[in-house]
N, C-alpha and C positions, 0 to 999 in steps of 0.2 A: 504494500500500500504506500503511494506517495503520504506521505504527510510531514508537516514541521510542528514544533507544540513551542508553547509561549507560558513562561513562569516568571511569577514575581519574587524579589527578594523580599517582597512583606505583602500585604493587601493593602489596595488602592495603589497600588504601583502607577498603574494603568491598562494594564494587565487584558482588561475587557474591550477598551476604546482601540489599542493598538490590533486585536485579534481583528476588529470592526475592519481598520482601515486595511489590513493585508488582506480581507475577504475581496472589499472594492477593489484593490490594486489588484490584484490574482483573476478579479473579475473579468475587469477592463482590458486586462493583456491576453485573455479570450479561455483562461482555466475556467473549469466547472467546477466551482469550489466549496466545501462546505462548512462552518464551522462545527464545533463539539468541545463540549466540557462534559465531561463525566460524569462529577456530582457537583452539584450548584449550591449553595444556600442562599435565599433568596425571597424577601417580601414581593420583588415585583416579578409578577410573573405575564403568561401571554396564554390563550389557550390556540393551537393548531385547527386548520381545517376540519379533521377529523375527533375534534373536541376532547385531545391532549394538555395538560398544560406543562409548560415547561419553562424555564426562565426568563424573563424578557429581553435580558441581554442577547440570549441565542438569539430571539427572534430579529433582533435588529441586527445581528451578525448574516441570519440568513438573508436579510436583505439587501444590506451592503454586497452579499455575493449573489445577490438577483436572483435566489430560488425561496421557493416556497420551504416556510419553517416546520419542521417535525422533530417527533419527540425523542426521535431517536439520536439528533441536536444534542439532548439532555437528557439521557434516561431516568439519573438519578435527581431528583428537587427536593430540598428539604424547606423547608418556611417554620421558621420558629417560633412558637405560638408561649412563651413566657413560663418560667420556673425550670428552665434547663433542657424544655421538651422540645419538639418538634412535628411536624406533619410530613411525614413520605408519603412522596409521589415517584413510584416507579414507572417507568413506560408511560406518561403522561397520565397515570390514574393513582389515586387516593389508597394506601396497602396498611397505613398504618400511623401511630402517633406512639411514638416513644422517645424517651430519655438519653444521654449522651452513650452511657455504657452499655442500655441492651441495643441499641440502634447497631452498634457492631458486633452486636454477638447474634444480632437476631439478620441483619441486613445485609450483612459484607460478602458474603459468597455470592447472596442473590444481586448483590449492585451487582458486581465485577462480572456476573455472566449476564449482566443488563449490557453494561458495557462494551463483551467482545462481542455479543450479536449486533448492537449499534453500529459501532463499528466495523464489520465485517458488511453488514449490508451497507454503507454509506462509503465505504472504498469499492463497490461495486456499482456505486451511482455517478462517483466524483472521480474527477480528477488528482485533487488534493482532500485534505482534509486538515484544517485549520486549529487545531488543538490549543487549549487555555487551561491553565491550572488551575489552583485556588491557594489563597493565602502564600504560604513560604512552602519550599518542598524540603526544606531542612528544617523543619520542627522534630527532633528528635524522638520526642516521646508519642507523636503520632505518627511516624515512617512507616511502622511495621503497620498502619491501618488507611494507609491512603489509598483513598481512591481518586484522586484528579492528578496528582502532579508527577511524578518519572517512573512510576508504577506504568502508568498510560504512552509515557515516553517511549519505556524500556520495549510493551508489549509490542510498538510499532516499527521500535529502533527509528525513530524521528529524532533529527538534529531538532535543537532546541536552543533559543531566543528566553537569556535571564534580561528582565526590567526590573530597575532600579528607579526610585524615585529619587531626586537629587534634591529636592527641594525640602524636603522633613529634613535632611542631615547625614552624615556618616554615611555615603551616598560609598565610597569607595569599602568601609568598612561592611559593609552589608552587602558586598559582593564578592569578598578574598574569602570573608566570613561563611557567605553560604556554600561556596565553592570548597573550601574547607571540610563542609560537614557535611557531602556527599559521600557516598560510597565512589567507587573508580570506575565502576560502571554507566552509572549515571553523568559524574562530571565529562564523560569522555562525550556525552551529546551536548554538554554545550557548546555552541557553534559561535556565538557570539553576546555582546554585552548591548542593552539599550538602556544610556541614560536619559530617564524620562525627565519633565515637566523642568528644564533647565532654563532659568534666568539670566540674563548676561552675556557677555562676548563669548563664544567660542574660542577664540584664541586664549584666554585667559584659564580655561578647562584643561587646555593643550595638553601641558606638563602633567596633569592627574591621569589624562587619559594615557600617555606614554607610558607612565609606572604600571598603573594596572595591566596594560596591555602586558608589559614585562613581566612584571610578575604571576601573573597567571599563564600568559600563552593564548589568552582566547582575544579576537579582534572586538574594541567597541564598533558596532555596525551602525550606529546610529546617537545621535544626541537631538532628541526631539525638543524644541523649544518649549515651552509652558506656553497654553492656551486653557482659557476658560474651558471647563468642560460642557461639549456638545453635545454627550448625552449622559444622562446623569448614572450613575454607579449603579452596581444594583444592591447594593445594600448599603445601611443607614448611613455611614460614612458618606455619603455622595448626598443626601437629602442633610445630613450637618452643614454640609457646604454650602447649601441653598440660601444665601443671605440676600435674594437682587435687590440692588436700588433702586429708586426710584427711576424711571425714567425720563429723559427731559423731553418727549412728547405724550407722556403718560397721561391720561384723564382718567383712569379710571382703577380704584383699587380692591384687590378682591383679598380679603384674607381666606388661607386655607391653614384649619385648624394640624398641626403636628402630632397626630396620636403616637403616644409609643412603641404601639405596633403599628403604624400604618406599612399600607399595600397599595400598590400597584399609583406609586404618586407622577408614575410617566405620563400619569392621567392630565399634568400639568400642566407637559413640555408647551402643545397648542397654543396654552393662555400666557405662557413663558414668552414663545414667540409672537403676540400679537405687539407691533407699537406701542398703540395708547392702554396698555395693564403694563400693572404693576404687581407682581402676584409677592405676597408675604406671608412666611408661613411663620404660625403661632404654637409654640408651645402652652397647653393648658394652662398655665401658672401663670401667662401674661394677660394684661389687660384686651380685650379685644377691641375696643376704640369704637371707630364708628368708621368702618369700611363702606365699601359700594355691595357688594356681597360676601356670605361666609360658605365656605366650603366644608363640610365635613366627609372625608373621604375613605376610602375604604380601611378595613382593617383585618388582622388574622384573629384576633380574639374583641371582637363586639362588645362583650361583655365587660371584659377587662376596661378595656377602652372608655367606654360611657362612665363606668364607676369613679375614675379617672377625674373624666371630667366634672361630674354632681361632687366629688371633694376638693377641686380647685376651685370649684365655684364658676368655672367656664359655660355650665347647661344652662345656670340660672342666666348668666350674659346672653346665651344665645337664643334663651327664650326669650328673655326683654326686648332684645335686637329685633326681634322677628315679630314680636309684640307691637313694637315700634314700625312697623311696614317695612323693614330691611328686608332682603331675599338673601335665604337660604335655600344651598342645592344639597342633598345629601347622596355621597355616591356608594353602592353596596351596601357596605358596614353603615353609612355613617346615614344612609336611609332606612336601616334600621332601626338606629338609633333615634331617626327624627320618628318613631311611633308610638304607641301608646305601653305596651308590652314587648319584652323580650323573654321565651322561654326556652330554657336550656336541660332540662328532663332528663339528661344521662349526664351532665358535665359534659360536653363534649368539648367544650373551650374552658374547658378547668373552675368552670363556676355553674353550678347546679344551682338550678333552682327557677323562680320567675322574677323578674325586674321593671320597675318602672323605666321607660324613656321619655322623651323627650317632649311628649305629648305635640307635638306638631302637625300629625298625620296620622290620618284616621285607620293607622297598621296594626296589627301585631305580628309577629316571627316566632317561628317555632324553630328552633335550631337543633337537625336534626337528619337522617336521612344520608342519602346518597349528595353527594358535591355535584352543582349544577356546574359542566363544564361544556360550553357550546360558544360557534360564535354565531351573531345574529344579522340580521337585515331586517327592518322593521321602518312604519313610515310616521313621524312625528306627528301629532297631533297641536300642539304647543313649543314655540312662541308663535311658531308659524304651520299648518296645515300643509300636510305633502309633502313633508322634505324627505328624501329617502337617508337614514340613518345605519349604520355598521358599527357593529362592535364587537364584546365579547363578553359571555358573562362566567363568575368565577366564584359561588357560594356556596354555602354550607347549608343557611337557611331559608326558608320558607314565610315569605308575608303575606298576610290578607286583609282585605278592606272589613272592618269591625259591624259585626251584624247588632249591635245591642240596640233598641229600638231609640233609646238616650240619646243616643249617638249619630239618629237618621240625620238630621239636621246638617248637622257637621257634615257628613259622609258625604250629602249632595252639594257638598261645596268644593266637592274635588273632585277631577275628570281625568281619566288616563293617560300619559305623558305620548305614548304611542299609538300603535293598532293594537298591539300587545299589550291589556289592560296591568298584565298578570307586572311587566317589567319596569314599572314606576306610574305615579302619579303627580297631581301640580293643584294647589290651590289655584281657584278661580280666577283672581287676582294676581297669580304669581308671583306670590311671594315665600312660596315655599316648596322645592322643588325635588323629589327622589325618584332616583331610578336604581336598578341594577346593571346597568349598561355599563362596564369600561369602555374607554375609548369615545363617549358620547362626543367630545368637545375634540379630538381629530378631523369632523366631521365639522369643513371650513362654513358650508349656509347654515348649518344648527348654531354652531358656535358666533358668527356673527350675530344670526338672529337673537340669538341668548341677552347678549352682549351687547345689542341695543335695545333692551330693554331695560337691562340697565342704566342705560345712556338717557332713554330718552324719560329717566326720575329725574335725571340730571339736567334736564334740559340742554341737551349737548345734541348736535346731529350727527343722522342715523352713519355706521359704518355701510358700507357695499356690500351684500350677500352676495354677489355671484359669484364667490370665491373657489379656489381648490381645495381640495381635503389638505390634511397634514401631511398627507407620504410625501406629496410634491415638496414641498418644504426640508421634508428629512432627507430627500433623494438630492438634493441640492448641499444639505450639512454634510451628506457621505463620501460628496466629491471633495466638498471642501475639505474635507478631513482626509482622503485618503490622498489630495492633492498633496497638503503639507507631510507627512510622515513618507510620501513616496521621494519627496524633494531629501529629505535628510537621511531615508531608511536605504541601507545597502541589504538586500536580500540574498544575492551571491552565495554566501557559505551557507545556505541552509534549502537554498532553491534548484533543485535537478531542472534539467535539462525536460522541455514538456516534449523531446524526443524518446525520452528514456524507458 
């Protein structure tokens, strides 16, 4: 099997952006190429055609390399759901929820023969196969149980790409260092060095990169300069980083609430990229102000989540806000959260029992069941009638519209977000909005529509609906990205001959 694999000397290297931009580059020069990680951990994830879910990272990797994403991408996804646990997703399906130490005594054979049938079919489809690690692949006390980092190398005998991040520190130490704490087998595939996110003159690096080179024997191939990142991380580390400023043609500001477990926040990139937002994300514990809209967005644990916020005092803000004719959208989790009950009946999110929410929407959930894993096509009812809408959805639980006759009143005061009554609702007024759809605001006329409705509280005018979706936009960030890391990235020592 052709393939190269790509490891970090720590997490957040870049480790995920760089695999991105070699898919585009490999692309473009006319490989069929694929990405793959092994095992992922990961809140954001993506669900495949075939109603897989698997990391989001992959999926944007499969894109960059212009095919359609599957699970075999990712066989293994863990999402860790809080107290040490976790949620596996084998082969893009739900197999089980367990703890650090029986995860490996219960999972590790069955990952690893996830793994070599992934990989054996996906060197039977591709040309290459683009391979990423995870974390460090010298953590000592966990070598003998990896499954992403030269475990996967060794299986394929792939030259292998170490990334260093220069900008944390000890950029040169954290690379003799890992090199060091290989076995001979392993260091013998690294092929080259990539100092990531670097600041400053290149000439100035010169002399570091000389010694390194010397003293190890392996060539840096690359010193990629530091740029913002264009697509955010897939785990919490990359959503830390999320500080944007204001911008100077900004009108309009949306907070989105920061749960501790939140999921799937690529949910954002869209309103990231609009001009006039300003998107700010809020940790429970700060004040929520008085934004244009509040977001409350998905989560791995619901429950957890909400309780969260009724003790920082953030539910009681968001019901005032919302009290006050502010617009709230609730997305998965956090439409949830916007309903009357939550009930969780076996624990299945580590908290038994029933719970008050949000009171906002005329819902309750039962949390419970098989994981809704599909993507969708459905046609907007709200802000605007007829928009054709895609996404994906990605739950555990179950909501319905409240039958108690108390409550009729209420209930006729909300009408289905879609054609799909079942996948969100919208006060009459619009001012309070849930769905289960990820991905709703990719979706360029939904989202503008959204968007000036917002606007036009503001008495601001309306934005242009005839716009494109989001891909357009990412497909545009992909070049850009894999423009720059092709300008600086020597692939040479890890790249065969596409005669070979």
């Amino acid at each position: 099997m052709k393939a190269i694999m790509v490891v970090g000397t720590t997490s957040h290297a870049g480790k995920s952006l760089l695999v991105t931009a070699i898919c585009r580059i490999l692309s473009r020069r006319g490989w069929r190429v694929s990405p793959f990680k092994g095992q992922n951990m990961a809140l954001n994830s993506y669900v495949t055609p075939n109603g897989g879910e698997i990391g989001h990272a992959q999926a944007v990797q499969a894109w960059a390399a212009d095919v359609i994403p599957c699970v075999e991408m990712n066989p293994i996804l863990l999402k860790p759901q809080g107290d040490m646990t976790s949620q596996v997703i084998l082969m893009g399906e739900v197999v089980g929820q367990v703890g650090a130490a029986e995860y490996y005594e219960q999972y590790f054979d069955r990952g690893w023969e996830a793994i070599e049938k992934s990989l054996k079919r996906l060197s039977n489809e591709f040309d290459m196969v683009v391979c990423e690690g995870a974390g460090s692949p010298a953590e000592i006390n966990l070598k003998h149980r990896d499954l992403t980092n030269m475990r996967v190398a060794k299986h394929l005998n792939a030259p292998t790409l170490l990334v260093v991040d220069i900008d944390r520190g000890g950029a040169f130490a954290h690379v003799v260092g890992t090199l060091e704490l290989l076995d001979p087998d392993e260091r013998a595939l690294i092929k080259g060095v990539i100092i990531n996110k670097f600041r400053g003159q290149r000439s100035l690096l010169q002399s570091g990169i000389n010694w390194l080179e010397n003293r190890t024997g392996i060539p840096v191939v690359a010193v990629i300069p530091w740029v913002e990142d264009i697509f955010p991380a897939e785990d919490s580390l990359g959503l830390l980083d999320r500080n944007p400023q204001k911008k100077p043609d900004s009108e309009i500001t949306i907070a989105v609430i920061r749960l501790p477990r939140i999921s799937n926040f690529t949910d954002f990139d869209p309103l990231e990229a609009e001009p006039s937002v300003t998107v700010k994300y809020l940790t429970p514990d700060r004040s929520l102000g008085y934004p244009d809209a509040v977001i409350i967005p998905g989560t791995k644990t619901t429950i957890g989540d909400l309780l969260v916020l009724q003790q920082t005092g953030m539910a009681a803000e968001i019901q005032k806000y919302a009290a006050s004719g502010g617009t709230v959208l609730g997305i998965c989790g956090g439409f949830q959260m916007l309903g009357q009950k939550i009930t969780d009946p076996d624990g299945i999110e580590g908290h038994e029992g029933q719970y008050d929410g949000l009171n906002l929407l005329p819902i309750q959930t039962w949390i419970g069941g098989n994981k809704v894993a599909r993507q969708r096509l459905v046609t907007s009812n709200y802000p605007y009638i007829g928009l054709p809408v895609a996404g994906y959805e990605i739950h555990q639980g179950r909501s319905r519209i409240v039958e108690n006759r108390s409550d009729i009143i209420k209930t006729l005061a909300y009408k289905p977000l879609f054609d799909d009554p079942g996948l969100g609702i919208v006060e009459l007024n619009q001012s309070v909005w849930g769905t289960y759809l990820h991905g709703l605001l990719d979706n360029g006329p939904w989202r503008r529509s959204w968007l000036n409705h917002l606007r036009n509280q503001r008495g601001l005018s309306s934005l242009p609906t005839g716009i494109s979706n989001y891909r357009e936009q990412r497909e545009a960030l992909l070049n850009r990205l894999a423009d720059l890391v092709e300008t600086h990235l020597d692939l040479s020592p890890v790249l065969p001959s596409q005669n070979e």
